[in-house]
C-alpha positions in Angstrom: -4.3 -37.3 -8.1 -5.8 -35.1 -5.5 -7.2 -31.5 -6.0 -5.0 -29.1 -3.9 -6.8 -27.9 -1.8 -6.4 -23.7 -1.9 -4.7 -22.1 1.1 -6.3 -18.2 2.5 -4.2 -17.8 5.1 -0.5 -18.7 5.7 1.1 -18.0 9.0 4.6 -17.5 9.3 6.2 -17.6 12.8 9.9 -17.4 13.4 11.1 -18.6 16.3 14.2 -18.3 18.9 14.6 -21.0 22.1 10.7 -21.2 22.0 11.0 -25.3 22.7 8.8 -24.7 26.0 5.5 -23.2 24.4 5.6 -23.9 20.5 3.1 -26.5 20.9 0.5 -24.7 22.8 1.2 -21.8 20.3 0.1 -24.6 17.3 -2.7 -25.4 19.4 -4.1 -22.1 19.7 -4.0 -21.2 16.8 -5.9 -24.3 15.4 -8.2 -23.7 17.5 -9.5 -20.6 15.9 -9.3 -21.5 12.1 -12.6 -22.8 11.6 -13.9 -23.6 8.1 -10.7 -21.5 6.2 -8.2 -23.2 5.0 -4.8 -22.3 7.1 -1.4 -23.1 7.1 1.3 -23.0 9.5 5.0 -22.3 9.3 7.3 -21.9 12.2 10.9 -20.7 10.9 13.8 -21.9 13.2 16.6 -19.5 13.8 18.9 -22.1 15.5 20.3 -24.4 13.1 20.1 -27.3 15.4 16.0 -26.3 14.7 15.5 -26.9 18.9 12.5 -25.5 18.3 10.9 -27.1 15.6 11.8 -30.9 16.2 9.7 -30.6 19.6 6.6 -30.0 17.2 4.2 -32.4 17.8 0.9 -31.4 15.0 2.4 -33.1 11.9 0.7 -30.3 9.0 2.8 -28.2 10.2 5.6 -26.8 7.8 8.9 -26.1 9.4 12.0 -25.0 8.0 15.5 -23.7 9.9 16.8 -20.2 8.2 19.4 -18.1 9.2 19.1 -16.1 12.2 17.5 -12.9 12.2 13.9 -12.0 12.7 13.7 -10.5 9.0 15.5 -13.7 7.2 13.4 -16.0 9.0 9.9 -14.5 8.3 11.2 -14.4 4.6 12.0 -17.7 4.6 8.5 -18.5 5.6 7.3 -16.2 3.0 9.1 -18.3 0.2 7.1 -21.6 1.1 3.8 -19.6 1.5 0.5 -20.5 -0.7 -1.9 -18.5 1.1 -3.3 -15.5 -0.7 -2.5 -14.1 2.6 0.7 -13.2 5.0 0.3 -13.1 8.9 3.8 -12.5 11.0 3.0 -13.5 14.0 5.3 -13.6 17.3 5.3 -17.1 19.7 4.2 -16.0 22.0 1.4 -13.5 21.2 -2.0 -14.6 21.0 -4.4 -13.5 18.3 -8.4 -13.0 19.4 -10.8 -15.3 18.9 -12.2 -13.7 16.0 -8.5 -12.9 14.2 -9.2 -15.0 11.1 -12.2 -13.8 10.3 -11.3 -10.1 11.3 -8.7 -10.1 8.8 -10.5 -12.1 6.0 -13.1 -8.9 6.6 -10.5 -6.6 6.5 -8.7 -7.2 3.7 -12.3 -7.6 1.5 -11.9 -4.2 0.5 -9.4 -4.7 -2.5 -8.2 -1.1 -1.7 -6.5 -2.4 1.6 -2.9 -4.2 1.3 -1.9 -4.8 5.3 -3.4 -4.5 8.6 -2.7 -5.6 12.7 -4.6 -5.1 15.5 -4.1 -3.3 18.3 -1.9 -4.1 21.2 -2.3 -5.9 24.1 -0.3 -6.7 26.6 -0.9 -9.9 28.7 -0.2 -8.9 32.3 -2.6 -7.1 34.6 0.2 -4.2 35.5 -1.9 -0.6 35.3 1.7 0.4 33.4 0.5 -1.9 30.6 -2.8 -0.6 30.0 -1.1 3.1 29.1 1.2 1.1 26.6 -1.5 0.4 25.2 -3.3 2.9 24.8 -0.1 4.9 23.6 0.5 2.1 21.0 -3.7 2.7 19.7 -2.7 6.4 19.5 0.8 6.0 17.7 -0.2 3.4 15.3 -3.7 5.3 14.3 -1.6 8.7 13.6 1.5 7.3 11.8 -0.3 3.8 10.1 2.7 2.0 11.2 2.2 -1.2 13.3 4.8 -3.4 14.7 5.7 -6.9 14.4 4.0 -7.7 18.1 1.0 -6.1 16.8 0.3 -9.0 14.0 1.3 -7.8 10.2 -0.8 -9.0 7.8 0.0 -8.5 4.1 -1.4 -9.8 0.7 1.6 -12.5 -0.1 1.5 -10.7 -3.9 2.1 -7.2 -2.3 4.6 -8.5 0.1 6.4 -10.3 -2.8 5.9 -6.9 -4.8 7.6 -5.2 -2.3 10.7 -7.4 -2.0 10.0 -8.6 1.3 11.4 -7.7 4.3 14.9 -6.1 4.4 17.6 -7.7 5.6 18.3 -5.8 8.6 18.7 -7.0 12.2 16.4 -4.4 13.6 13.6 -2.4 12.8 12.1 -4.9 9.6 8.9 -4.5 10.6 8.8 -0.3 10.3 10.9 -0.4 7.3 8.0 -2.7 6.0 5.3 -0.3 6.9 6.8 2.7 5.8 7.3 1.4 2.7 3.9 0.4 2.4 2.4 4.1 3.6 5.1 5.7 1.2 3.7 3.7 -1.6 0.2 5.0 -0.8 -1.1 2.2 -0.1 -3.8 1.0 2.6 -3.0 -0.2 5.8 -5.6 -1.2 8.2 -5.7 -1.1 12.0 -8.3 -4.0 13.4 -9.3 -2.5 17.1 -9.2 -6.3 18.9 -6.0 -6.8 20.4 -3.5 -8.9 20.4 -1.6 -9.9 23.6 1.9 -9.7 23.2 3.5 -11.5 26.5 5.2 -9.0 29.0 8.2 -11.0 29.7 10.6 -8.7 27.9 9.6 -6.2 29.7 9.3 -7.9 33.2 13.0 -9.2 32.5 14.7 -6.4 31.9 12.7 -4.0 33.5 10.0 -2.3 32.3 11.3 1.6 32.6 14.5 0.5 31.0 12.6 -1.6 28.5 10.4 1.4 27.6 12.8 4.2 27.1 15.4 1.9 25.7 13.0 1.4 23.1 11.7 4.4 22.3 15.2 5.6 21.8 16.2 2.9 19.4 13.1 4.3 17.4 13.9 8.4 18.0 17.4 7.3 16.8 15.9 5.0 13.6 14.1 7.9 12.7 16.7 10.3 12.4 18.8 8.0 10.4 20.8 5.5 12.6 21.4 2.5 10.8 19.5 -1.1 12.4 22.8 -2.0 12.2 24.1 0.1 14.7 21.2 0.6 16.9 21.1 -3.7 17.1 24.5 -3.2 19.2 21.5 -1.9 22.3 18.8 -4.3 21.7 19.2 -8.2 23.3 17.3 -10.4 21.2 
C-alpha cells in the first residue's frame, strides 16, 4: 500500500453552464502548481453535471451539489485534504505566482484567510477605477469577495461552519465573520482577473450600481434572501 501523498492546497470551484472553458480553466491552473502538491475540485450546480462530464484531466475530483454558490463551495469543502481552502471563480485567473503567494502568506500562523486584489480582464479605462475602488474598499474594511480568490485554512473554515447557506452575499458573511472573530485576513497586492462579461452583458452602469445597492441594502439588514430576487445568477 502506497504512502498518501499530503495535499497543501485544495481548490474548490463551483461551477454554472461553464462546459465551454472548464478545461482551459484545469489547464491553467496546472500550469502554475509547481512542486506543491494541489488538488482540484469543480462542484456542479446542474444535476445533469454538464459541466463536469466535459472534463477531460482525469485527477480531477468532481462532484454535482445543489445549486447555490454557497452549497457548492461547501460541498467541495467536505472532500478537501488540503491544509488549505482556495474558492476560486471559472473564469478568473489567478497570477503566476498565486501558489506560492499564498503559501507565503499564510506562513505567518497569525493569518487565517487572504485574496488578492482585483482585476478585471478587459482593457475598458472604467475597469481600471473598479479596481482601484475594490484595493481601497477591501484594505479599509478587510473584506474581499469571492471574485477576489478567498483563501482560508480548511481547519478555520471548518471551525467556522462554513459558508452559510444563503443565495447571496456568502462570501461577506464569510469575511465578516472572520474580522468579527479577530482574526487575520490578508490582502496579496497581485491581482486576480475576474472576466468582465457580467458586466459587458448587462451593462456596466447598471451592473455597478445594481451592485453596490445589493450591498448598501445587505448592510443595513436586508436578508440575501430578498436581495437574490435583483441579482441574475
Amino acid at each position: 500500500m502506497g504512502v498518501q501523498r499530503r495535499v497543501d492546497l485544495s481548490i474548490i470551484i463551483p461551477v454554472l453552464n461553464e462546459a465551454e472553458g472548464i478545461n482551459e480553466c484545469i489547464s491553467r491552473l496546472q500550469a502554475l502548481v509547481g512542486n506543491r502538491s494541489i488538488e482540484l475540485i469543480i462542484v456542479d450546480g446542474d444535476p445533469s453535471g454538464s459541466t463536469i462530464q466535459v472534463i477531460h484531466d482525469g485527477t480531477v475530483k468532481k462532484l454535482i451539489a445543489e445549486r447555490g454558490r454557497a452549497r457548492q463551495m461547501n460541498a467541495g469543502a467536505s472532500l478537501a485534504s488540503g491544509s488549505l481552502l482556495l474558492f476560486l471563480h471559472a473564469d478568473s485567473i489567478l497570477p503566476n505566482n498565486a501558489f506560492q503567494s499564498i503559501f507565503s502568506a499564510m506562513d505567518d500562523e497569525k493569518t487565517v484567510a487572504g485574496a488578492f486584489d482585483l482585476g478585471v480582464a478587459s482593457e475598458r479605462a472604467v475597469f481600471r477605477i473598479t479596481e482601484r475602488y475594490v484595493a481601497l474598499r477591501t484594505r479599509l474594511t478587510r473584506i474581499p469577495f469571492g471574485d477576489q480568490a478567498i483563501f482560508l485554512r480548511r481547519d478555520f473554515f471548518n471551525k467556522l461552519g462554513g459558508y452559510s447557506d444563503i443565495p447571496l452575499m456568502e462570501d461577506i458573511d464569510l469575511m465578516k465573520r472572520i474580522r468579527k472573530s479577530g482574526d487575520r485576513i490578508v490582502i496579496i497586492p497581485e491581482k486576480v482577473l475576474t472576466s468582465a462579461r457580467r458586466w459587458e452583458r448587462e451593462g456596466i452602469l447598471y451592473c455597478t450600481c445594481r451592485n453596490w445597492l445589493l450591498q448598501i441594502l445587505y448592510s443595513l439588514g436586508v436578508s440575501p434572501m430578498r436581495l437574490a430576487r435583483w441579482y441574475r445568477f
